[in-house]
C-alpha positions, 0 to 999 in steps of 0.5 A: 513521516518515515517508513514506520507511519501508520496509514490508519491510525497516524493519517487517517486513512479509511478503507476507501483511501487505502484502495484509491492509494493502491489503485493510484500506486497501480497505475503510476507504477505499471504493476497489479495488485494481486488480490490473493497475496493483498492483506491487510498487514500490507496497510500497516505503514508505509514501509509495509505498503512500499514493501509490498509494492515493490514485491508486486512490480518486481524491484 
């Protein structure tokens, strides 16, 4: 697994998987997901996810 692993295609992620991901990441982080800069390019890879979540909690 890497930074380019592709949450839909390469690990079988669903949408239902992705929210509970980010819904997890939220609360493990301390950080909210804003709905008005979530897309689904976000969901990409993981590094467009950490990317993104990284952005959110202010690192």
């Amino acid at each position: 697994m890497s930074t380019q692993t592709r949450l839909f295609e390469d690990l079988g992620f669903d949408s239902t998987t992705a929210l509970e991901l980010l819904m997890r990441l939220e609360d493990d982080f301390g950080f909210h997901a804003d709905p008005e800069t979530l897309a689904q390019h976000h969901f990409e890879t993981i590094g467009s996810l950490t990317d993104y979540v990284l952005e959110q909690a202010g690192v």
